[in-house]
C-alpha positions in Angstrom: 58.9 -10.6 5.4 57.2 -11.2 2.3 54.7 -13.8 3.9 54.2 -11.2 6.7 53.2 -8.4 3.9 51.0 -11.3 1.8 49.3 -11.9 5.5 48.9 -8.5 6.1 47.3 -7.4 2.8 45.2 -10.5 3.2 43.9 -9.4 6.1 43.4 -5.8 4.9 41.6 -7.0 2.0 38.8 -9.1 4.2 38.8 -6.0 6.3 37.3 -4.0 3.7 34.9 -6.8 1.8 33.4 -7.2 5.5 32.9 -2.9 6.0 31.7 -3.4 1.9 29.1 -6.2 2.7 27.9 -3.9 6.1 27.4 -1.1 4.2 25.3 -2.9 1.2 23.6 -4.8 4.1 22.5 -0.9 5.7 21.5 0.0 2.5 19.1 -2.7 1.6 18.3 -2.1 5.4 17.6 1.1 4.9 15.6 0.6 2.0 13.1 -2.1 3.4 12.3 0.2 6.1 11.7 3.0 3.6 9.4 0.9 1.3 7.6 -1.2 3.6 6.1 2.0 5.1 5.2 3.8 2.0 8.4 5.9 0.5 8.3 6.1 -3.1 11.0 4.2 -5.3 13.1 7.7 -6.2 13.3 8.0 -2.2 13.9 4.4 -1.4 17.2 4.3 -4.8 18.5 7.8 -3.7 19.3 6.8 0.2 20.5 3.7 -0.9 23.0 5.2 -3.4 23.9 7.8 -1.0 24.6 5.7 2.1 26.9 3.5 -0.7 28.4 6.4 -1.9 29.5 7.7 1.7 31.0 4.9 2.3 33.2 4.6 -0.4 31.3 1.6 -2.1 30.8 3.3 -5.9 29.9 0.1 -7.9 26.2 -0.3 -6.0 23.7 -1.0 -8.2 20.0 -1.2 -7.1 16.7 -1.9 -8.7 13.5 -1.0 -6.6 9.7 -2.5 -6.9 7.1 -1.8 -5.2 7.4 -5.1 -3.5 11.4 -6.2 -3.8 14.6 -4.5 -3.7 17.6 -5.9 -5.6 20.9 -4.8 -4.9 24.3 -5.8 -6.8 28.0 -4.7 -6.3 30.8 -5.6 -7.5 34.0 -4.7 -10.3 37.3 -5.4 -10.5 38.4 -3.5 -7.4 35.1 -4.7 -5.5 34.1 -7.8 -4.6 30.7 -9.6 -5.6 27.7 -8.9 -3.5 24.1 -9.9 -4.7 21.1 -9.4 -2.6 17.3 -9.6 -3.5 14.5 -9.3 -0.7 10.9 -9.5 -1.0 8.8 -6.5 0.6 5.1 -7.2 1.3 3.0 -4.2 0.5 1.4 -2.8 3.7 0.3 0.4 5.2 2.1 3.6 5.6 4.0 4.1 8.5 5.2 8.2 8.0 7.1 8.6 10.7 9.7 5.9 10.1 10.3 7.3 6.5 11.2 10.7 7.9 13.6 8.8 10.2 15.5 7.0 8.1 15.4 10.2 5.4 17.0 12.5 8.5 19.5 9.7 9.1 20.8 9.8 5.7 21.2 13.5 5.5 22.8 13.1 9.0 25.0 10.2 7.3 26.0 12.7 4.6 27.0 15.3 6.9 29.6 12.4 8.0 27.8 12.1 12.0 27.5 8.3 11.7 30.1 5.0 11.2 28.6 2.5 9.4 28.2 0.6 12.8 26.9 3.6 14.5 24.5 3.8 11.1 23.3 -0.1 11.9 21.9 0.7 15.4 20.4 3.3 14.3 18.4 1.5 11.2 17.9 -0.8 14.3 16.1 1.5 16.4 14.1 2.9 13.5 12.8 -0.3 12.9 11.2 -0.7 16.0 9.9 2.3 16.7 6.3 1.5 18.1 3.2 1.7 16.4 0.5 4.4 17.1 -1.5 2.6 19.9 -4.9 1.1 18.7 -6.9 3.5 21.0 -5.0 6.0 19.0 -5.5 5.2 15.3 -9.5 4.7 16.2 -9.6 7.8 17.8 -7.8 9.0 14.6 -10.2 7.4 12.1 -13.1 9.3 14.6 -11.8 12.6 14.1 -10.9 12.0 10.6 -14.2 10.9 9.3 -15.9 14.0 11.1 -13.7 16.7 9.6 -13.9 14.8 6.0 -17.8 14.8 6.3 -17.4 18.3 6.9 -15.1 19.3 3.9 -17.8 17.3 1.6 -20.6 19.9 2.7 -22.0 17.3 6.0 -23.7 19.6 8.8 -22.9 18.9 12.7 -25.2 16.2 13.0 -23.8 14.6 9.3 -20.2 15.3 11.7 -21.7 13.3 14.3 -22.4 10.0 12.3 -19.6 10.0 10.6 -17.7 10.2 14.1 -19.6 7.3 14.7 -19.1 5.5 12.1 -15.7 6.2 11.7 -15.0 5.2 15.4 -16.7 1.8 15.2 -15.1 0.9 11.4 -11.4 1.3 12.6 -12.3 -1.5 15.9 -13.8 -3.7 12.7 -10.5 -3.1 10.9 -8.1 -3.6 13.7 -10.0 -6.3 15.6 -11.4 -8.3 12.8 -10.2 -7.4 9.3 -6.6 -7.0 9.4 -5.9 -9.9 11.1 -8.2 -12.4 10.2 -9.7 -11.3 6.6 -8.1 -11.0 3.4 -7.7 -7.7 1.8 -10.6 -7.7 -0.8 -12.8 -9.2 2.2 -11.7 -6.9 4.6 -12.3 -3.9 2.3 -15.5 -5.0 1.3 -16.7 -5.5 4.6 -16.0 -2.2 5.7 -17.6 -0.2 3.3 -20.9 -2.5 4.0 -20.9 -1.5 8.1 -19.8 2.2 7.5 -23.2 2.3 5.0 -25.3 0.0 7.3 -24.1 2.0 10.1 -24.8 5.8 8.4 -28.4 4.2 7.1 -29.2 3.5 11.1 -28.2 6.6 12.2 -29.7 8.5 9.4 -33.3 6.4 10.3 -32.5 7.6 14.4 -32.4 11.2 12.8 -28.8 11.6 14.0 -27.9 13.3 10.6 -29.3 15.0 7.7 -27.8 14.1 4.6 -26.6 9.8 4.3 -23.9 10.7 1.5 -22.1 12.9 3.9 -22.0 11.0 6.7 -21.0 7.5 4.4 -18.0 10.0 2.1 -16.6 11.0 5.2 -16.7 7.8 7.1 -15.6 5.7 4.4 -11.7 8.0 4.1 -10.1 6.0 6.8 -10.2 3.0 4.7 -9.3 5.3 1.2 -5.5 4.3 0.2 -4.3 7.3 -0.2 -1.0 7.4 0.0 -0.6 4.6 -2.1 -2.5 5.9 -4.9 -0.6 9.0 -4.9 2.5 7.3 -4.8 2.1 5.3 -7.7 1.2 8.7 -9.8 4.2 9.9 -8.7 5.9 6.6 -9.7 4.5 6.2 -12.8 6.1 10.4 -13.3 9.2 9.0 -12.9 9.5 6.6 -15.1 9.0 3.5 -12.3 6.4 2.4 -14.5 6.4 -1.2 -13.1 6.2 -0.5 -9.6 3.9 2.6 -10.3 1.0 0.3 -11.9 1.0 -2.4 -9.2 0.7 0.2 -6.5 -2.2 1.9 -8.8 -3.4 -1.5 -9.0 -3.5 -2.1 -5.3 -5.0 1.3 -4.7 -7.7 0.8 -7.6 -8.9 -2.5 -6.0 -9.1 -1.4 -3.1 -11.1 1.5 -4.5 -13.9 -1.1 -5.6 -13.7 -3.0 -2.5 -15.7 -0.2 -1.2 -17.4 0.6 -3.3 -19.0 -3.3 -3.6 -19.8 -3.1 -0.2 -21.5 0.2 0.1 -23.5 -0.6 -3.1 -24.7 -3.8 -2.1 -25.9 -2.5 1.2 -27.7 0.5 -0.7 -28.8 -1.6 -3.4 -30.6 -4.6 -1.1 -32.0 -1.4 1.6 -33.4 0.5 -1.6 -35.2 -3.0 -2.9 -36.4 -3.5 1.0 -37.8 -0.3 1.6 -38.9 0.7 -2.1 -36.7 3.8 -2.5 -37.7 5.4 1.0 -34.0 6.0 2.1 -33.2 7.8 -1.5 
């Protein structure tokens, strides 16, 4: 009888270190998808602690960066568990954030097991990516509608359509996968300018600043610059200055490459363009 109940607490006891470790395994799940498409740490610790919380695990412990997440649990009613996992910084990907914030509110509201919970972090993680025709039709529209916020007339609109149509083919076809991101960057801001200083020579705009600010957004990061302000307000100091620093070097990316192309066309042409 005694072996029996020894067996059978045995048993229970690897029962709930194996519903422990899926639940820490969700939440660092949760928490890669989250950071990896541009949530900012305070979102990316709260889900975590609250999917841990739910689900009866209450010595979680996690430390966010910009790049990693490191997750510890363990006390003298909990087992050990010890994760780390490296997080590459990449674009923004919105809609996946408000998934995975909608599944924890739904996790809170008790709707999910913590199986139910992993398909779903499953399916969130693979939700497709806005089709390429899409995001360069998206950079189009988005470079028009900038120009026109800055003060850019119709025909200012019309260049930076251009501009903005043929810069997002040069970042999907050529920059993101083949360039590095200082390369990339500056690359782009030298064929929006080249491209706006043809155009404005053809007399298909007015003013050349217009039409290069409101070409030039789509490669702007701004979501990563605002998060790391917000960061930095909380108190994430760390992770708030490397994603200030990612943002700030991307910044002067562009900038290089739209003043080199001003800079060389000024010296060719003596000042005509300006």
């Amino acid at each position: 009888m005694e072996e029996t109940e020894k067996e059978s607490s045995l048993d229970k006891a690897a029962a709930e270190d194996a519903q422990r470790s899926l639940v820490l395994e969700c939440a660092m799940q949760a928490g890669n998808i989250l950071l990896q498409n541009g949530a900012e740490i305070f979102r990316v610790e709260e889900t975590i602690t609250r999917m841990c919380r739910h689900y009866g695990v209450e010595s979680e412990s996690a430390f966010i960066l910009s790049n990693g997440i490191f997750i510890t649990a363990g006390n003298e009613k909990e087992s050990v568990y010890a994760q780390v996992r490296h997080i590459p910084v990449r674009g923004a990907q919105l809609d996946r954030v408000a998934a995975v914030n909608q599944l924890s509110r739904e996790i809170v509201e008790g709707r999910y097991t913590i199986e139910e919970v992993r398909e779903q972090l499953k399916r969130i993680e693979t939700m497709p990516r806005k089709t390429k025709r899409m995001q360069v039709l998206a950079s189009a529209v988005g470079s028009a509608c900038f120009c026109v916020m800055f003060g850019g007339s119709f025909r200012d609109c019309m260049g930076a359509f251009i501009a903005g149509f043929l810069l997002y083919i040069y970042v999907l076809e050529l920059s993101q996968p083949r360039m590095s991101k200082i390369i990339g960057n500056i690359g782009g801001g030298a064929l929006v300018t080249l491209l706006c200083i043809f155009m404005y020579r053809i007399h298909i705009g007015d003013a050349l600043n217009h039409m290069i600010i409101g070409a030039i957004i789509p490669l702007v990061p701004g979501i990563a610059f605002t998060n790391g302000i917000r960061d930095i307000a909380d108190g994430d100091y760390i992770a708030g200055a490397v994603r200030m620093l990612d943002a700030i070097l991307v910044f002067m990316c562009i900038a290089v490459g739209v003043g080199v192309v001003i800079t060389v066309y000024h010296r060719l042409t003596g000042g005509m363009l300006l």
